[in-house]
C-alpha positions as a LaTeX table, in Angstrom:
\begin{tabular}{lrrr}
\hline
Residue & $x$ (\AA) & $y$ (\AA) & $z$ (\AA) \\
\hline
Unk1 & $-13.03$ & $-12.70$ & 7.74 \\
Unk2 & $-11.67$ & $-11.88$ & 11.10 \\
Unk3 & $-8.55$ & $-12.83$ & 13.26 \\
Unk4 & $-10.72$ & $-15.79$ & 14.53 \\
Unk5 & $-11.24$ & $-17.34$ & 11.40 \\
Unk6 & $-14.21$ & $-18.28$ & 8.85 \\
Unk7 & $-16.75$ & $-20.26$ & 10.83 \\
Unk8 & $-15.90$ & $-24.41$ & 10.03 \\
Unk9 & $-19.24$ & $-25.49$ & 11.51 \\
Unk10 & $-17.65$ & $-27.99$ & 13.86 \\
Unk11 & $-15.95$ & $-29.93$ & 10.79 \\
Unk12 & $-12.07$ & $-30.10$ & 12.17 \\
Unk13 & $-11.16$ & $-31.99$ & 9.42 \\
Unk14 & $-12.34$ & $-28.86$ & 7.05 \\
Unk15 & $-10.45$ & $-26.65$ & 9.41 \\
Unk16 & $-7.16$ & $-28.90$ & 8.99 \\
Unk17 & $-7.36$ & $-28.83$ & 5.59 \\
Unk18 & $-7.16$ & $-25.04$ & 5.25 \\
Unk19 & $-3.92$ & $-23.14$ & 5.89 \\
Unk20 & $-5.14$ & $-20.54$ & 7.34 \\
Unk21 & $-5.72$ & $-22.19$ & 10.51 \\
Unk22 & $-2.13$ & $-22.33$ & 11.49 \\
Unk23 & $-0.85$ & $-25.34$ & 13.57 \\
Unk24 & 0.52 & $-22.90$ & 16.56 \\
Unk25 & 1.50 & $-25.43$ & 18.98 \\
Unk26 & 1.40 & $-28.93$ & 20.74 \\
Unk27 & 0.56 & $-30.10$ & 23.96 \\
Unk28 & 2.37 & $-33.12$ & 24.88 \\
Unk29 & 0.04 & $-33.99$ & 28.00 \\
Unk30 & $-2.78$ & $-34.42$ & 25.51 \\
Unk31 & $-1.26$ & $-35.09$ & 22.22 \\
Unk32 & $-2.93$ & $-32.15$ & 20.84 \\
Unk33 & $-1.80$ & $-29.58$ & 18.16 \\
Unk34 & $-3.33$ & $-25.90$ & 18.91 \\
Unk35 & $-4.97$ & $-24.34$ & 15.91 \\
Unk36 & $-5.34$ & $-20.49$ & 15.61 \\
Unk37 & $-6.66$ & $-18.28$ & 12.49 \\
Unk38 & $-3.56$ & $-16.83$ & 10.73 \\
Unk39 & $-4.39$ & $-15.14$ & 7.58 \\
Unk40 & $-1.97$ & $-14.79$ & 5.09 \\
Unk41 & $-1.57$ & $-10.78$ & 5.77 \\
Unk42 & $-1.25$ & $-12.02$ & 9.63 \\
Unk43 & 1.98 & $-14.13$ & 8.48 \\
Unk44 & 3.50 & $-10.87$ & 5.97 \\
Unk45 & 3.36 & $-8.88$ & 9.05 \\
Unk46 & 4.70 & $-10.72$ & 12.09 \\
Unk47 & 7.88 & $-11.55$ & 12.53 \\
Unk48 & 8.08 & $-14.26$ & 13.92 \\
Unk49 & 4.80 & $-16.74$ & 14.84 \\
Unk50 & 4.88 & $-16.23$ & 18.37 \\
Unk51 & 2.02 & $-14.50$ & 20.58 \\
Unk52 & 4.20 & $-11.72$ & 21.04 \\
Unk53 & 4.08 & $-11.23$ & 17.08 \\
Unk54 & 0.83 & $-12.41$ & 16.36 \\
Unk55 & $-1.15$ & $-10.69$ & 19.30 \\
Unk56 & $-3.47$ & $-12.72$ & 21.44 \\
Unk57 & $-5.86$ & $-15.01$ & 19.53 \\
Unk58 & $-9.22$ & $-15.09$ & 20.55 \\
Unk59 & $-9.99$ & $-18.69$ & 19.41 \\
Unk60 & $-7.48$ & $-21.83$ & 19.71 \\
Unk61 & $-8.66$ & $-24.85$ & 18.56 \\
Unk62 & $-7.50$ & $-28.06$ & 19.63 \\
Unk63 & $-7.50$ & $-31.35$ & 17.49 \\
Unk64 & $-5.78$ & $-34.47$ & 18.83 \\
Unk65 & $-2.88$ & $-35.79$ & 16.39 \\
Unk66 & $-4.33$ & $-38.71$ & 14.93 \\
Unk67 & $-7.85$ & $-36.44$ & 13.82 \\
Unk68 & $-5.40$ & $-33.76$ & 12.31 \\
Unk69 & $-3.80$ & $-36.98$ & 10.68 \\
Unk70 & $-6.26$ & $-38.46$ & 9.39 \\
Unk71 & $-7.70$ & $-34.71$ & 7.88 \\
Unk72 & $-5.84$ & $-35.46$ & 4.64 \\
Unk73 & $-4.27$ & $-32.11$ & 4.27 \\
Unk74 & $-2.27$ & $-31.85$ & 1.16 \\
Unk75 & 1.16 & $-31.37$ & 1.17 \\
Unk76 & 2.96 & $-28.17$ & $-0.33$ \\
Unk77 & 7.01 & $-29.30$ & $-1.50$ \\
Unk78 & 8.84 & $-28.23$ & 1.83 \\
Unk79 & 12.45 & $-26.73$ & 2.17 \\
Unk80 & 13.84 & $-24.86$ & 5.22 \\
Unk81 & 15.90 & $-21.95$ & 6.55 \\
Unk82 & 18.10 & $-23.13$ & 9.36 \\
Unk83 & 20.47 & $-19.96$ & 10.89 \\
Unk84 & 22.67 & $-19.66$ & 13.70 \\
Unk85 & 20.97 & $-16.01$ & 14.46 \\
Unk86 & 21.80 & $-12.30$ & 13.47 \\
Unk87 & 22.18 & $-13.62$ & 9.68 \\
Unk88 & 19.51 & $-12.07$ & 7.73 \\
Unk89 & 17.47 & $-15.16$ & 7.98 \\
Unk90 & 14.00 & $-13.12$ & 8.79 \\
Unk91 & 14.06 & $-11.06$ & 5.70 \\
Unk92 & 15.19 & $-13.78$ & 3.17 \\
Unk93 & 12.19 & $-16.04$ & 4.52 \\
Unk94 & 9.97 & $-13.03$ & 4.18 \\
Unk95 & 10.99 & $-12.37$ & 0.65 \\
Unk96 & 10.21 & $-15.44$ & $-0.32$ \\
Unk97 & 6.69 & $-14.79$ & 0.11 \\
Unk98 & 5.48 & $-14.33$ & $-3.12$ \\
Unk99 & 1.56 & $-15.87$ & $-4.26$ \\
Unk100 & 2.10 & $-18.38$ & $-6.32$ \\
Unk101 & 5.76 & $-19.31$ & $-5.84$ \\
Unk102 & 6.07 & $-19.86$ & $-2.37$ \\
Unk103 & 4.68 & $-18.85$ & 1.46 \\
Unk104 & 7.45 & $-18.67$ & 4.18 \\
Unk105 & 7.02 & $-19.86$ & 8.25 \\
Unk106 & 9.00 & $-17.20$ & 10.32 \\
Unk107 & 10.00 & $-19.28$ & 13.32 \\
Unk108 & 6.65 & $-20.99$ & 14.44 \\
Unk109 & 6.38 & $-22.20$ & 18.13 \\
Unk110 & 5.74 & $-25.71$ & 17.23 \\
Unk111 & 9.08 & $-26.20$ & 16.31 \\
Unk112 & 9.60 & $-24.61$ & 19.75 \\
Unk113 & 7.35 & $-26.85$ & 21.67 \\
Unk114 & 8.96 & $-29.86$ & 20.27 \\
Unk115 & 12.40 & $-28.67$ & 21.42 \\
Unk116 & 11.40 & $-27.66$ & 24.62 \\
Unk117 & 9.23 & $-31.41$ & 25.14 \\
Unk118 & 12.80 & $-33.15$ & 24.03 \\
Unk119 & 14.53 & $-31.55$ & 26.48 \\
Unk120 & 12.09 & $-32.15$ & 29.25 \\
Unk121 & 12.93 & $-35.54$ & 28.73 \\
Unk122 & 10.46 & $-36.79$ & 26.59 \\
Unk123 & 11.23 & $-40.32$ & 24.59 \\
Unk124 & 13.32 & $-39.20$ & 20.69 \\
Unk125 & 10.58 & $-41.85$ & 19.33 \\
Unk126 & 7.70 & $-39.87$ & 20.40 \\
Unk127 & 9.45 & $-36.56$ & 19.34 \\
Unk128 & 10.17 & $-37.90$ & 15.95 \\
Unk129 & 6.57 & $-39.15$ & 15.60 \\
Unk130 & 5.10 & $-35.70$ & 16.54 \\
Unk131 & 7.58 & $-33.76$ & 14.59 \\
Unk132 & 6.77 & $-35.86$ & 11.31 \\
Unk133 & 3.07 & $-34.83$ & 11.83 \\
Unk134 & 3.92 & $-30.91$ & 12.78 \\
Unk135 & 6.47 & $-30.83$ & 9.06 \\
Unk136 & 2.86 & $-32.27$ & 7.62 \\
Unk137 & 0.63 & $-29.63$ & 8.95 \\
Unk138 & 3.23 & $-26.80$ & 8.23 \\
Unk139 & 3.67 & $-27.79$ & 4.86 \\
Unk140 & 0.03 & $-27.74$ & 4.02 \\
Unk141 & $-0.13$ & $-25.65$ & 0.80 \\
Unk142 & $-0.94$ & $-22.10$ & 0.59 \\
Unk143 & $-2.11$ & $-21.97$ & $-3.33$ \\
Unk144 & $-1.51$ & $-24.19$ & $-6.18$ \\
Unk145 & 2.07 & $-24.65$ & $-6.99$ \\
Unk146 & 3.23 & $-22.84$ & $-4.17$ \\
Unk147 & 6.01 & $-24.49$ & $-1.71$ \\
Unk148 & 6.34 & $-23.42$ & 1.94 \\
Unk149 & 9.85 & $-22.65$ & 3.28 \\
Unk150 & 9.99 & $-22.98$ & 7.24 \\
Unk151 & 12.50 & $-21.01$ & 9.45 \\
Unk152 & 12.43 & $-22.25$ & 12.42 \\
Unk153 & 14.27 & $-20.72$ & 15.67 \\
Unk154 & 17.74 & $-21.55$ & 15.74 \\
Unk155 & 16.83 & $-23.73$ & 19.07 \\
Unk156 & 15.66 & $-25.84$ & 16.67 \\
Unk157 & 19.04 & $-27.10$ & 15.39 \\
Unk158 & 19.61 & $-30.31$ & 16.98 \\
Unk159 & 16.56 & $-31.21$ & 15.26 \\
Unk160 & 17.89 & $-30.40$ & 11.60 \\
Unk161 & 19.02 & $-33.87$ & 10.77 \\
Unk162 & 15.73 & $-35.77$ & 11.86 \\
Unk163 & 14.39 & $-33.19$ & 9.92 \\
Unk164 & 15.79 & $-33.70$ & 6.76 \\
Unk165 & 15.80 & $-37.27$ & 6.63 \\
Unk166 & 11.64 & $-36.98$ & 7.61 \\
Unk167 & 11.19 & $-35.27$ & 4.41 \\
Unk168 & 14.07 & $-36.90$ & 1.81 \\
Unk169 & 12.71 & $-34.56$ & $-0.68$ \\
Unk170 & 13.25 & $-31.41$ & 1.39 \\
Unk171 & 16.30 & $-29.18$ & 0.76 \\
Unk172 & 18.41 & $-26.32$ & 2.99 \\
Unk173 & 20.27 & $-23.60$ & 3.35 \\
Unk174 & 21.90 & $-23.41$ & 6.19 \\
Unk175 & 22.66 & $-19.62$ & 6.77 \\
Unk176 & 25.09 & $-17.79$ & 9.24 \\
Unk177 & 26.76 & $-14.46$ & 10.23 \\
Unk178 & 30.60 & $-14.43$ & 10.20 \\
Unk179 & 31.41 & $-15.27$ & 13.26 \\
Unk180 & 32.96 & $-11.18$ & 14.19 \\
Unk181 & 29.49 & $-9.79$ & 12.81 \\
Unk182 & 27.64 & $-12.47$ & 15.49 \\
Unk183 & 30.14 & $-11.11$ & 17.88 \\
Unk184 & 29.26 & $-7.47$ & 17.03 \\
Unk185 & 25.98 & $-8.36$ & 17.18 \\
Unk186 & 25.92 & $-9.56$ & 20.09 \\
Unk187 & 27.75 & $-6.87$ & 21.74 \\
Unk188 & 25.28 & $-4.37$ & 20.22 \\
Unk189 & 22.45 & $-5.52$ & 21.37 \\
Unk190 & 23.61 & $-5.50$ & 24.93 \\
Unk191 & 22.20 & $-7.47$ & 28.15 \\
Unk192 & 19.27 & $-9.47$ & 26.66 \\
Unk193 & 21.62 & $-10.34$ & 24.14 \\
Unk194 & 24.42 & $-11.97$ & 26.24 \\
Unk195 & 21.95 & $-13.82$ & 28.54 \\
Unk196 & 20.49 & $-14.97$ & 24.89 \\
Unk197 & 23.89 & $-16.72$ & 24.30 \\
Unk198 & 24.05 & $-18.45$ & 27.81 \\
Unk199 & 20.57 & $-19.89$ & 26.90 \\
Unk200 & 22.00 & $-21.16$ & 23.63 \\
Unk201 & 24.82 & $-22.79$ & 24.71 \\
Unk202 & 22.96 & $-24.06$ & 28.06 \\
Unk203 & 21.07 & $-25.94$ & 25.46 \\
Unk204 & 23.35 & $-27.37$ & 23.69 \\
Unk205 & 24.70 & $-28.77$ & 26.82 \\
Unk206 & 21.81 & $-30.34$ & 27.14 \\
Unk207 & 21.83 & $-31.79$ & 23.72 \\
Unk208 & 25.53 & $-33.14$ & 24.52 \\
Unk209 & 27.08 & $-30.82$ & 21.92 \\
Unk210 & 29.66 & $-29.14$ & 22.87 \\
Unk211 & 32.56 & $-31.06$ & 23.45 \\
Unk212 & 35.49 & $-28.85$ & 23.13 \\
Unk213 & 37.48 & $-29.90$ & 26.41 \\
Unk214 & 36.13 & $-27.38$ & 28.85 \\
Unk215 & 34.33 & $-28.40$ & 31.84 \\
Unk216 & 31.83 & $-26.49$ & 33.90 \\
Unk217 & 34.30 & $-24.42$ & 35.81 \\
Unk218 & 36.18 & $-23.42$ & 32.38 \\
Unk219 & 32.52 & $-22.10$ & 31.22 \\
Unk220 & 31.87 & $-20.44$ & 34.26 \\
Unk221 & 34.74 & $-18.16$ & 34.20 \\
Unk222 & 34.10 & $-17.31$ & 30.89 \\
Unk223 & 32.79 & $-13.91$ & 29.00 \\
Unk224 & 29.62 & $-13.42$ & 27.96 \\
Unk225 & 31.09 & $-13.13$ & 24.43 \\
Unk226 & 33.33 & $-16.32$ & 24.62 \\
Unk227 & 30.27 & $-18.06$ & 25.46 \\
Unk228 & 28.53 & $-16.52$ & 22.59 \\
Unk229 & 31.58 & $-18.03$ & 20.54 \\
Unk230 & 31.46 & $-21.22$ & 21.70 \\
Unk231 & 27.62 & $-21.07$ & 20.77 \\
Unk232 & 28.55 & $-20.40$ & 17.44 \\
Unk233 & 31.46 & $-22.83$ & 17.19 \\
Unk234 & 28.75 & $-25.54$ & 18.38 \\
Unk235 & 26.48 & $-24.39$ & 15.39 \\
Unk236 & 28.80 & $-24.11$ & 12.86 \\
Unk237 & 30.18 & $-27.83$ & 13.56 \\
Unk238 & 26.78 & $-28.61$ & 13.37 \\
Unk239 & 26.11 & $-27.04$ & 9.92 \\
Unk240 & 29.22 & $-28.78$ & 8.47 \\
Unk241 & 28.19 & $-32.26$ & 9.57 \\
Unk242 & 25.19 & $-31.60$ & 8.10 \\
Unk243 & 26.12 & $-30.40$ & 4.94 \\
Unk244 & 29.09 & $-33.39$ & 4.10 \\
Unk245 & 26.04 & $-35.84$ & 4.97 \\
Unk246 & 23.66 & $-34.73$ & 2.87 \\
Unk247 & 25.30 & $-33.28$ & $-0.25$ \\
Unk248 & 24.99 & $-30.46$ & $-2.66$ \\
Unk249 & 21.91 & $-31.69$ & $-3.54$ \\
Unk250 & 20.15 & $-31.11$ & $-0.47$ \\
Unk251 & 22.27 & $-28.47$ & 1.22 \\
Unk252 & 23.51 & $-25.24$ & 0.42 \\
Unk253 & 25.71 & $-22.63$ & 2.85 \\
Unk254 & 25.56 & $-18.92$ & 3.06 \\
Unk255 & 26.64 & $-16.31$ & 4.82 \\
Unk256 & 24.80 & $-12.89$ & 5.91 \\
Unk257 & 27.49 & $-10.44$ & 4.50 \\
Unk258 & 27.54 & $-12.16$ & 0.99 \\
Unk259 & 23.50 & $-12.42$ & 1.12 \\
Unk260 & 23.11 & $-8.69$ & 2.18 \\
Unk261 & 26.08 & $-7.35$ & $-0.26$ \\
Unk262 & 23.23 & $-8.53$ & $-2.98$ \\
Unk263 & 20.43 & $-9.35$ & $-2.19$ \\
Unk264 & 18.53 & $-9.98$ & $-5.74$ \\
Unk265 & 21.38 & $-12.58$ & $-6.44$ \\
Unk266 & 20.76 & $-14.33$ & $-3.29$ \\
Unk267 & 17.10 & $-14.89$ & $-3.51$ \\
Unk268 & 17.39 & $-15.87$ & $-7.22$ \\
Unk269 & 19.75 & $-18.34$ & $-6.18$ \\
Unk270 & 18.05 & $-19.62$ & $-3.04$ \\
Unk271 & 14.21 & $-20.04$ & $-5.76$ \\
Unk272 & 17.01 & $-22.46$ & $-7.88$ \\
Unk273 & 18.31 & $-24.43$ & $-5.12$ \\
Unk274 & 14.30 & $-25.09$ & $-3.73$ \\
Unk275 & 13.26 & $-25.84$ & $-7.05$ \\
Unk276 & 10.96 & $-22.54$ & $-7.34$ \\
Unk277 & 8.98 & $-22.11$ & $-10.26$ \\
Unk278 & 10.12 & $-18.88$ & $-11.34$ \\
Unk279 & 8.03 & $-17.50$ & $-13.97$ \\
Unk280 & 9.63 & $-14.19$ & $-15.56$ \\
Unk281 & 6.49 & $-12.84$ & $-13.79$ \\
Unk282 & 7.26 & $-14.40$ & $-10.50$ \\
Unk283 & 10.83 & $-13.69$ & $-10.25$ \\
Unk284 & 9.60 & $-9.72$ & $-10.65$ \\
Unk285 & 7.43 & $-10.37$ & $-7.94$ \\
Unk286 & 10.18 & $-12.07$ & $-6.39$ \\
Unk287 & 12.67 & $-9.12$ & $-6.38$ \\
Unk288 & 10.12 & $-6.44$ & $-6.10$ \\
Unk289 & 9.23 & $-7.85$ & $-2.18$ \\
Unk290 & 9.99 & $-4.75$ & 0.05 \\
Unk291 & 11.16 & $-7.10$ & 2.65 \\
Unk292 & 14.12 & $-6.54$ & 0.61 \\
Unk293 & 14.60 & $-3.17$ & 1.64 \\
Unk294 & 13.09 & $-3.27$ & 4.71 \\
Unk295 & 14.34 & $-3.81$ & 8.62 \\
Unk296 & 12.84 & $-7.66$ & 9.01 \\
Unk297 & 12.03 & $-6.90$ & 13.18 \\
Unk298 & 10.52 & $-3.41$ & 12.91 \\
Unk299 & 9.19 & $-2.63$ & 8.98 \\
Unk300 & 11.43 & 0.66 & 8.61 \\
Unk301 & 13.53 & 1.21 & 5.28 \\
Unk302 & 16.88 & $-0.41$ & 5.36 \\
Unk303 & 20.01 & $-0.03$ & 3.40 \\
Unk304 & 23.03 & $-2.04$ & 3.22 \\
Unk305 & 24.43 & 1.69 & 4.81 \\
Unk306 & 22.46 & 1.28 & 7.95 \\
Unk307 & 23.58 & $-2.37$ & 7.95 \\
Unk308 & 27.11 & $-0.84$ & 8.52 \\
Unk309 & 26.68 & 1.56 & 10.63 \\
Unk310 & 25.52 & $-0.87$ & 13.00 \\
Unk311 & 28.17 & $-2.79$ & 12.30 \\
Unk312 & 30.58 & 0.17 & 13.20 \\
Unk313 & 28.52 & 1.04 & 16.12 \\
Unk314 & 29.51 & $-2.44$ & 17.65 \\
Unk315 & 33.15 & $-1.97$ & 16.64 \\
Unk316 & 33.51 & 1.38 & 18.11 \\
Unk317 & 31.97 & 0.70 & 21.46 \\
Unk318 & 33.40 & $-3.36$ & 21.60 \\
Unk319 & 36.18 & $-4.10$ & 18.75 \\
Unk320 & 38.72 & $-4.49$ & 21.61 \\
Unk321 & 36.52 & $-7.66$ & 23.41 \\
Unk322 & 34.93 & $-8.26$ & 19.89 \\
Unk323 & 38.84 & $-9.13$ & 18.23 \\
Unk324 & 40.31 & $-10.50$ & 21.63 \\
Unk325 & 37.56 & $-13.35$ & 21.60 \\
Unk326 & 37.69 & $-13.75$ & 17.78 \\
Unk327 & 41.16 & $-14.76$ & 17.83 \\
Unk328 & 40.58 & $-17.12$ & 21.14 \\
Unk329 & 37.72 & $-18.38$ & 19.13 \\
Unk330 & 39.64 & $-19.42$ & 16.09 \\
Unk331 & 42.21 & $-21.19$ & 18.01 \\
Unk332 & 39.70 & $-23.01$ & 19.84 \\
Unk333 & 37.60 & $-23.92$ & 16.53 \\
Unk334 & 41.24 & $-25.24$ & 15.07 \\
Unk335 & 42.01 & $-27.79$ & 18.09 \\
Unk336 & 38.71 & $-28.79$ & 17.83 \\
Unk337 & 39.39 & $-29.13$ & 13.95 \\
Unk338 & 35.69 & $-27.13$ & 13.48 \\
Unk339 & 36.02 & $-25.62$ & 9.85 \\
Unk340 & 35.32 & $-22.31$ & 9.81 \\
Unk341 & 34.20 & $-21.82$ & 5.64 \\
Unk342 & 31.31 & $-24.63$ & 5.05 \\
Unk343 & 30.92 & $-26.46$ & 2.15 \\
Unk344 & 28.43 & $-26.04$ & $-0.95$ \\
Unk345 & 27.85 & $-21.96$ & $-0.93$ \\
Unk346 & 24.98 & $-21.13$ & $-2.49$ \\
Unk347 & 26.44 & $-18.23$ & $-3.73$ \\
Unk348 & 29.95 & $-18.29$ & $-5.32$ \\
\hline
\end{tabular}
């Protein structure tokens, strides 16, 4: 079998049905989803299921919504990763891929696509429609009993709530960095990085979500790290709401330092709170992923040491802009009564 998939003899619907052909993205102009041959090695290695990741596919195929509909793909139990970025979302979602228990979705364009059609202006109806039928094509199942567990792009966020109450039987975690080790992180990883943030929050302008009394001049004669924090502020207000209106039931909160400090105890709890069924043989499987002791962007050996040292790196070239803007940050998330420690941790 090669990167352009087993020959389905015309048959779309066959095509649909299988996995494997990965629903990549959507063209609003003809109400199309994008197929392309993904194998299951394909997904372990990329990070993320973008072109860039995936490398360029020599076959897309594209089927109209209402054929991929009316396919009658079954449906895997679905559960998500939503992160605010830098938060060790990428390896968790990676660990969880384990035959048999569960395959994870590392940030698939689809999700993208629908965020970038919303903000083109297209009608919440339509997006609501389309995005029921991409969650249905993303949660086709990989192999009996197994779930899927989607991380999309944190771009994606404004769409968290109409995706939850789409699938009712869904759960979350809703995972996030501290807000100094975004800070750091953002520091660190230097120009790409800050213009990263401006494109976060210039989004969530356009989503009408951050209303924290500064105009456009205020924002304009801010730092690229304030506007990182107010990114982050925007986010975390977000995950709150979300996580009071949908209940420990649904929702569970973590952070990146408690998730990286161990690991094993994370994922185990994370299996519990989708429902996993962990088999004593699956949960070896489970822990036994090297994505757990691996760097989730480039594949390399990584220790909770080199975690720090990152961490330090940041501190030593930055602290003084990293803690001046932490403090401004806090007093900003406390007029705006944001709550800094969310609700329901899925780790105590």
């Amino acid at each position: 079998m090669t990167e352009t998939g087993p020959d389905f003899a015309g048959d779309k619907a066959a095509m649909v049905r299988d996995p494997h052909w990965h629903a990549h993205r959507y063209d609003p102009a003809m109400d199309a989803f994008q197929f392309r041959h993904v194998a299951r090695e394909q997904h372990r290695k990329a990070t993320f299921l973008t072109d860039e990741y995936l490398g360029e596919a020599t076959r897309i195929v594209p089927v109209p919504r209402p054929e991929a509909l009316a396919a009658g793909a079954g449906r895997a139990p679905l559960h998500f990763v939503f992160h605010s970025a830098f938060c060790a979302s990428t390896m968790l979602v990676r660990a969880l891929d384990v035959p048999g228990l569960a395959m994870g979705l590392s940030e698939p364009m689809l999700c993208n696509d629908l965020m970038g059609w919303r903000w083109r202006g297209a009608d919440r109806r339509q997006v609501a429609a389309v995005l029921d039928a991409s969650l249905a094509l993303l949660q086709r199942p990989f192999g009996p009993d197994e779930a899927v567990v989607v991380k999309p792009s944190n771009i994606f966020n404004p769409l968290i709530g109409a995706a939850m109450a789409l699938r009712p039987e869904s759960r979350a975690l809703l995972l996030y960095a501290p807000l100094p080790v975004f800070l750091a992180s953002v520091a660190r990883k230097g120009l790409w990085c800050r213009l990263w943030a401006r494109e976060l929050l210039e989004g969530q302008l356009r989503e009408g979500m951050v209303e924290m009394g500064f105009g456009p001049a205020d924002l304009f004669r801010q730092s690229d790290l304030q506007i990182a924090a107010l990114g982050w502020l925007v986010q975390h207000r977000l995950f709150g709401q979300i996580a009071r209106q949908l209940g420990p039931q649904r929702v569970a909160t973590l952070d990146s330092e408690t998730l990286t400090q161990d690991k094993p105890a994370g994922l185990l709890a994370l299996a519990r709170h989708f429902g996993l069924g962990l088999t004593s043989d699956l949960q070896a499987a489970l822990l036994a992923n090297p994505a757990l002791t691996s760097h989730s962007k480039f594949g390399q050996a990584f220790t909770m040491e080199d975690r720090a040292d990152e961490q330090d790196f940041a501190r030593r070239a930055h602290g003084d802009e990293i803690d001046k803007v932490h403090l401004w940050a806090l007093e900003v998330a406390r007029v705006n009564a944001i709550a800094i420690d969310l609700p329901y941790p899925l780790v105590a």
